[in-house]
Each structure stands twice: as structure tokens, then as C-alpha cells.
C-alpha positions as CSV (number, residue, x, y, z in Angstrom):
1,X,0.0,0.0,0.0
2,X,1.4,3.3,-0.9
3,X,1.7,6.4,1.0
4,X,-1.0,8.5,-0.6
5,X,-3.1,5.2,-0.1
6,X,-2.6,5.0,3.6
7,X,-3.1,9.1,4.0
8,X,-6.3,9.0,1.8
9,X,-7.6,5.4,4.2
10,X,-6.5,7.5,7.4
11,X,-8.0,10.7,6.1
12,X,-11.6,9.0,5.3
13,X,-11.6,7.3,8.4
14,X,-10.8,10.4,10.7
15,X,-13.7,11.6,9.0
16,X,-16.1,8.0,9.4
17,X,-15.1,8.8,12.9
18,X,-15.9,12.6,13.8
19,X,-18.9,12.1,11.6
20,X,-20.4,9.4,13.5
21,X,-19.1,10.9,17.2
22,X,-21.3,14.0,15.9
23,X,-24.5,12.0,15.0
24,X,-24.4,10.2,18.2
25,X,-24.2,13.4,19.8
26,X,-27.2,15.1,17.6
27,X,-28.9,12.5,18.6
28,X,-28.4,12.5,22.4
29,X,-29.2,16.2,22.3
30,X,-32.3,15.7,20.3
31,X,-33.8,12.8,22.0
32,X,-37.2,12.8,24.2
33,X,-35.0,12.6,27.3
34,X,-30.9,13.0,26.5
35,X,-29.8,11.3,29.6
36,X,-32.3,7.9,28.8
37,X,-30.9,8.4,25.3
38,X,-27.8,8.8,26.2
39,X,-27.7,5.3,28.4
40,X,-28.6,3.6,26.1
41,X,-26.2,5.0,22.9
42,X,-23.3,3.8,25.6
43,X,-24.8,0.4,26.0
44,X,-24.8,0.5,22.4
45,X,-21.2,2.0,21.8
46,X,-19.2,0.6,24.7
47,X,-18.7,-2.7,23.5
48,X,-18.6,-1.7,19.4
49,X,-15.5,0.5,21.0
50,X,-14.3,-2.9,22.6
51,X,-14.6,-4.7,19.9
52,X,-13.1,-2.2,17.2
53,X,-10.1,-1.8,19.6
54,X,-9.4,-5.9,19.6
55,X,-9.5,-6.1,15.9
56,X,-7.4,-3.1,15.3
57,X,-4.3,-5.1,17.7
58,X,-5.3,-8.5,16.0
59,X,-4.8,-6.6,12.5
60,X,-1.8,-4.8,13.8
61,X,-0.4,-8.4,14.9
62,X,-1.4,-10.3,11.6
63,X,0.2,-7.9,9.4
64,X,3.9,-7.9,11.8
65,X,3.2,-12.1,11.4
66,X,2.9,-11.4,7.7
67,X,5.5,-9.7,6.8
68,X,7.6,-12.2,8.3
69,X,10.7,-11.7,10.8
70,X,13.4,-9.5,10.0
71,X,17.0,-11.1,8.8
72,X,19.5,-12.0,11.3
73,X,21.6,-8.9,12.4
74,X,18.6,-6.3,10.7
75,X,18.1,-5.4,14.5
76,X,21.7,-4.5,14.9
77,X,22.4,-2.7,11.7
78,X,19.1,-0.7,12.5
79,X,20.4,0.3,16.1
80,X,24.0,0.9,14.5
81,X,22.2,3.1,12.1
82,X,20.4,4.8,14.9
83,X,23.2,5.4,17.1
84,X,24.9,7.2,14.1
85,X,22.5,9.2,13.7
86,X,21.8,10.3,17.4
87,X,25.4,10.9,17.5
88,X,25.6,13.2,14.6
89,X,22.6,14.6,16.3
90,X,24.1,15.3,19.6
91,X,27.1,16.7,18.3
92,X,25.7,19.1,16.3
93,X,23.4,20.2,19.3
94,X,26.8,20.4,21.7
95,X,28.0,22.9,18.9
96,X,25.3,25.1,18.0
97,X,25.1,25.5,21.9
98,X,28.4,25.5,22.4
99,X,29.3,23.1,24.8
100,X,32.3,21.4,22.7
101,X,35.2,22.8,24.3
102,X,36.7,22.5,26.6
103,X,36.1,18.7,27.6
104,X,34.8,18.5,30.0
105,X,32.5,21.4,30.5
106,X,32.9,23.9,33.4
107,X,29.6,23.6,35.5
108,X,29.5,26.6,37.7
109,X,27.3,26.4,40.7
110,X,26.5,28.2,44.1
111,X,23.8,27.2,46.7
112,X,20.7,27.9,46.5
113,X,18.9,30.6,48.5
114,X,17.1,29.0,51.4
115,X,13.5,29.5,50.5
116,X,14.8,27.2,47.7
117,X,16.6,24.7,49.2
118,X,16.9,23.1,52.9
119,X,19.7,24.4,55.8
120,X,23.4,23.4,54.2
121,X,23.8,21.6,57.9
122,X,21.3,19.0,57.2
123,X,23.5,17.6,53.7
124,X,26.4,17.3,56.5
125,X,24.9,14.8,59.0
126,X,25.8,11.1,58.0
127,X,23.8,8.7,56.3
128,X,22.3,5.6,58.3
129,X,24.6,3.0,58.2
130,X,24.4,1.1,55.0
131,X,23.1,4.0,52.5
132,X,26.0,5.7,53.1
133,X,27.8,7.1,49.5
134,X,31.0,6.5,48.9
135,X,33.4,9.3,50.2
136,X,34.5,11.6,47.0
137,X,36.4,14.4,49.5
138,X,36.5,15.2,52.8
139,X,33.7,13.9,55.2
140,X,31.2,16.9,56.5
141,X,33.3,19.6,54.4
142,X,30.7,21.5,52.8
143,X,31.9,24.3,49.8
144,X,30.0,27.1,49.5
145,X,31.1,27.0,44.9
146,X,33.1,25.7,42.5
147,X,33.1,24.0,39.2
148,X,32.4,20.3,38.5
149,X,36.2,19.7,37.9
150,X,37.3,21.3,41.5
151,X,33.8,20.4,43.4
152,X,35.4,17.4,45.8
153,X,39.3,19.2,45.7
């Protein structure tokens, strides 16, 4: 099936679907008694929706089956085309922003004010035993800034 094919079957069906969402609701509003009506067009629609959704899986499902399984290593070339990709991607990103240079990028940071974060003494006090971090500078040394490449010095 070719593209324009699938647009114009997608298209058409939006429109089956809108048009018959606005007849339902034409008539629910124009019924004797909209809630009564109402009841029953659920009654009515809730298992059509069922149903529809279980045939649209079981035709997703038989086509994949259909077009049979992809070769041996397809799955890898596809993520080694991916990864490429991404990659090139990323890069480009890290220079229009640039982030490039130099490796590895200077983070500056400062605390926070204290309506935005808790008192500094509080990230001092030792962990329980057991969920304790490992120890990347000086136990209960606090800085007050740095950079990512001087943070534990």
C-alpha cells in the first residue's frame, strides 16, 4: 500500500469517525430525554469500541506475522544506524550551543537561596549506616562554589 493510499484510508476514516461521534451526539441532544438516550447509545457503543479496539491489535499483529521476521543482524544494523544518527545529532546540538570545548565542561554552581533549598547543615549529617555514599572528598566539608572539575578538591 502506498503512502498517498494510507493518507487518503487515514484521512476518510478520521472523518467516518468525527462524523459518526457528531451523529451520536445530535442524537443524544435531540432525543425525548438526553440522559435515557444517552444510556442507552453507551450500552450501544461501549462494546462496538471494545470490539473495534481488539480487531485493530489483532490486525496490527497479523500484518507484523505477515511480513515475516526480520533477517539476522537487521536489529543491529538498525540500532548501529540509529546510534549514528543520534550521535551526529548530539554533536551538532553540543555545537550550536556550544558546549564542545573545553572537555569536560565547566559547570559553575552556588547554593541555592534558602526558601529554595533546605539548611546546608542537614547535607552534613551522615547517612544511616548502610546507605551511606561513597566518600568523594573530605567527610562533613561543605563548599560554599566551584566547578564540577574542583567540586570534591
Amino acid at each position: 500500500m502506498t503512502q498517498r493510499v494510507r493518507t487518503a484510508f487515514a484521512v476518510i476514516a478520521g472523518l467516518v469517525v468525527v462524523g459518526c461521534c457528531a451523529g451520536l451526539v445530535v442524537m443524544i441532544e435531540r432525543g425525548h430525554d438526553p440522559a435515557q438516550t444517552a444510556s442507552v447509545v453507551q450500552g450501544y457503543v461501549a462494546p462496538i469500541a471494545v470490539a473495534v479496539s481488539l480487531l485493530g491489535a489483532l490486525a496490527t499483529w497479523w500484518l507484523s506475522q505477515r511480513q515475516g521476521v526480520a533477517a539476522p543482524g537487521a536489529l543491529d544494523a538498525a540500532a548501529g544506524q540509529l546510534r549514528g544518527r543520534l550521535r551526529q545529532a548530539w554533536r551538532r546540538e553540543a555545537r550550536a550551543r556550544g558546549i564542545e570545548l573545553p572537555a569536560p565542561v565547566t559547570v559553575r554552581w552556588r547554593w541555592a537561596d534558602g526558601d529554595l533549598a533546605g539548611p546546608r547543615e542537614e547535607i552534613a549529617v551522615p547517612a544511616p549506616p548502610g546507605l551511606r555514599p561513597v566518600t568523594l572528598g573530605s567527610p562533613g566539608v561543605l563548599l560554599d562554589e566551584g566547578s564540577v572539575t574542583s567540586l570534591h578538591d
